[in-house]
C-alpha positions as a Markdown table, in Angstrom:
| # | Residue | x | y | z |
|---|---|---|---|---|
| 1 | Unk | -2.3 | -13.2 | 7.5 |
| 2 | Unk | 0.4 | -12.8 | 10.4 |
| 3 | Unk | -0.4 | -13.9 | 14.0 |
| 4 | Unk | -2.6 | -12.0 | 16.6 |
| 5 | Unk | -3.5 | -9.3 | 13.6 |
| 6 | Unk | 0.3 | -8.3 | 13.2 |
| 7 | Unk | 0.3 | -8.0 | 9.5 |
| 8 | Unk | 2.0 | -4.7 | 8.7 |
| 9 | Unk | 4.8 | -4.7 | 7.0 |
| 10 | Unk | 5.5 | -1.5 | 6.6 |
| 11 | Unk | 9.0 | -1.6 | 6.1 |
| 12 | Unk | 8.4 | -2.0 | 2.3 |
| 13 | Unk | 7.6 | 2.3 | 2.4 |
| 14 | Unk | 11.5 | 2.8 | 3.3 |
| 15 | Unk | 12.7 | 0.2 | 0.3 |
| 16 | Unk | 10.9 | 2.5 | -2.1 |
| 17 | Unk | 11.5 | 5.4 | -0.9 |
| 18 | Unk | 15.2 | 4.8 | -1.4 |
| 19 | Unk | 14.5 | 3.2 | -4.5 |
| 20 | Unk | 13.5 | 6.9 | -5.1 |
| 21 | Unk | 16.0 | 8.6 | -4.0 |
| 22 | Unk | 18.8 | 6.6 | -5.9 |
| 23 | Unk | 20.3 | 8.6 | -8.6 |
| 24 | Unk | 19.0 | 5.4 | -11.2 |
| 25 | Unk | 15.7 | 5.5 | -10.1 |
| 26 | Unk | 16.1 | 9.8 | -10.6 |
| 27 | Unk | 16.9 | 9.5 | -14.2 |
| 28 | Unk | 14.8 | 6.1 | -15.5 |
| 29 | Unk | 11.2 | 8.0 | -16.3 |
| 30 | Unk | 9.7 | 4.4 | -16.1 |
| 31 | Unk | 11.0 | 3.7 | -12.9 |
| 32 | Unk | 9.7 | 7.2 | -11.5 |
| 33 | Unk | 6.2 | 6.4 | -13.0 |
| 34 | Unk | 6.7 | 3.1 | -10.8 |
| 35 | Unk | 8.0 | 4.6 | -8.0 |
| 36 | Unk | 5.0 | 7.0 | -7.4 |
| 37 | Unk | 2.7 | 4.6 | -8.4 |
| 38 | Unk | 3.7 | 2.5 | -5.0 |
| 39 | Unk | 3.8 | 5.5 | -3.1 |
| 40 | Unk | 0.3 | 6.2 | -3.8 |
| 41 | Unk | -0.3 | 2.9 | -3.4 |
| 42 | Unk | 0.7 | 3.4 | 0.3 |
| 43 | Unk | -0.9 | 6.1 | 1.0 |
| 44 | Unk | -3.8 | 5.2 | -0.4 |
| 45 | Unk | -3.7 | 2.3 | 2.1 |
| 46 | Unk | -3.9 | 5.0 | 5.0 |
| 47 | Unk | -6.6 | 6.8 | 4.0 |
| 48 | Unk | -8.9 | 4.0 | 3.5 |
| 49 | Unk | -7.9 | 2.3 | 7.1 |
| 50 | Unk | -8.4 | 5.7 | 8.3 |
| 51 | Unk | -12.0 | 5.7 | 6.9 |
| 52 | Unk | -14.7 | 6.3 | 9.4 |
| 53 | Unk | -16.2 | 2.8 | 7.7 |
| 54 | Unk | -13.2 | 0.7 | 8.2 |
| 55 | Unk | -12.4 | 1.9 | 11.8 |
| 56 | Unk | -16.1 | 0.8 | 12.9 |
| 57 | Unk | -15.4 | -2.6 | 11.1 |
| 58 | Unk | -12.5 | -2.8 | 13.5 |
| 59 | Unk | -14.1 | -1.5 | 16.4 |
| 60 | Unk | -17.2 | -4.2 | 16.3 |
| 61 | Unk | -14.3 | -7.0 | 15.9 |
| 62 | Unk | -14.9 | -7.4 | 11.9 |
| 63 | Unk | -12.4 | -9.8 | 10.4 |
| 64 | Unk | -11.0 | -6.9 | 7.2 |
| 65 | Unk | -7.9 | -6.3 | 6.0 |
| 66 | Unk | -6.9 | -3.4 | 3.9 |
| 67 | Unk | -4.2 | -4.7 | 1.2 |
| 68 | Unk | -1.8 | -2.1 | -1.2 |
| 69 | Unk | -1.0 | -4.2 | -4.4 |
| 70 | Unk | 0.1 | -2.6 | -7.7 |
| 71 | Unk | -1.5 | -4.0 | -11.2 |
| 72 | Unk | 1.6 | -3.7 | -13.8 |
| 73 | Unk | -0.4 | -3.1 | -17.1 |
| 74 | Unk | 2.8 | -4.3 | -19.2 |
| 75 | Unk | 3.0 | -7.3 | -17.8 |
| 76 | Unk | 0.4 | -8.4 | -16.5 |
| 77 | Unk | 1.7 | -9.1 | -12.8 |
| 78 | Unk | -0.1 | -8.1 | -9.6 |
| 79 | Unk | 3.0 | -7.1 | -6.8 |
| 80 | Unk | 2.0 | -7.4 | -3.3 |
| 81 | Unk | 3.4 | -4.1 | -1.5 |
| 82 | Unk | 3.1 | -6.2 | 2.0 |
| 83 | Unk | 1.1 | -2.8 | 3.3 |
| 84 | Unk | -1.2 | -4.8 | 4.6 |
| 85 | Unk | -3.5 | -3.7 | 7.5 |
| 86 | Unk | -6.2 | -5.7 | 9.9 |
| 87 | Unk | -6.5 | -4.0 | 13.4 |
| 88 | Unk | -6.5 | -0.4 | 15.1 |
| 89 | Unk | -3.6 | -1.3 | 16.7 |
| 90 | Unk | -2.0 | -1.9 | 13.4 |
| 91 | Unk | -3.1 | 1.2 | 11.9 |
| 92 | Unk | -1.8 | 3.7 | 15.3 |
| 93 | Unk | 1.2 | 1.8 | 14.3 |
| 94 | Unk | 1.7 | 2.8 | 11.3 |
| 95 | Unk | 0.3 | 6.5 | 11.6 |
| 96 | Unk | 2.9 | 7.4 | 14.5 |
| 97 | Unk | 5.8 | 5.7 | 12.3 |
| 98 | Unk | 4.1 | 7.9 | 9.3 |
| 99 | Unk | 4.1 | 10.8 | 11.4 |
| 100 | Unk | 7.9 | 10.6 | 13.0 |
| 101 | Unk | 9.7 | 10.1 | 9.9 |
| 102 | Unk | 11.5 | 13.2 | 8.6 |
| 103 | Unk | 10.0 | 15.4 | 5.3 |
């Protein structure tokens, strides 16, 4: 993974989300299905790194990483959301970005 535990990449959260809100995305039921389904992906990966478990990991210097990926039953690929999380630091990150963005 990245350098000195740096592996969020959190940005992918804001290409969905106006994925979402494009007026395409609004009227393809498939691609809405999709949509939420990496959304929940996301915030799925905050509530495990924000388990009481994976914090002490972090806190006794385990080596873990939390990963978001998305199985596409159709086709059979495995997409990488690049949500991925290794340290507290990362995790504060991502919580006070979580918490500052409007709606």
């Amino acid at each position: 993974m990245g350098g000195n535990g740096q592996c969020i990449r959190f940005s992918f959260f804001s290409k969905v989300v106006i994925r979402a809100k494009s007026r395409n995305a609004l009227g393809d039921p498939e691609e809405k299905e999709n949509i939420l389904c990496e959304l929940n992906v996301i915030r799925q990966v905050t509530h495990v790194f924000q388990s009481s478990m994976v914090r002490n990991a972090w806190k006794s210097k385990q080596e873990l990483t939390v990963h978001g990926w998305v199985y596409n039953i159709e086709d059979g690929f495995l997409k990488d959301l690049n949500v991925s999380v290794n340290n507290l630091i990362s995790a504060s990150r991502i919580m006070d970005n979580m918490k500052s963005k409007p709606g």
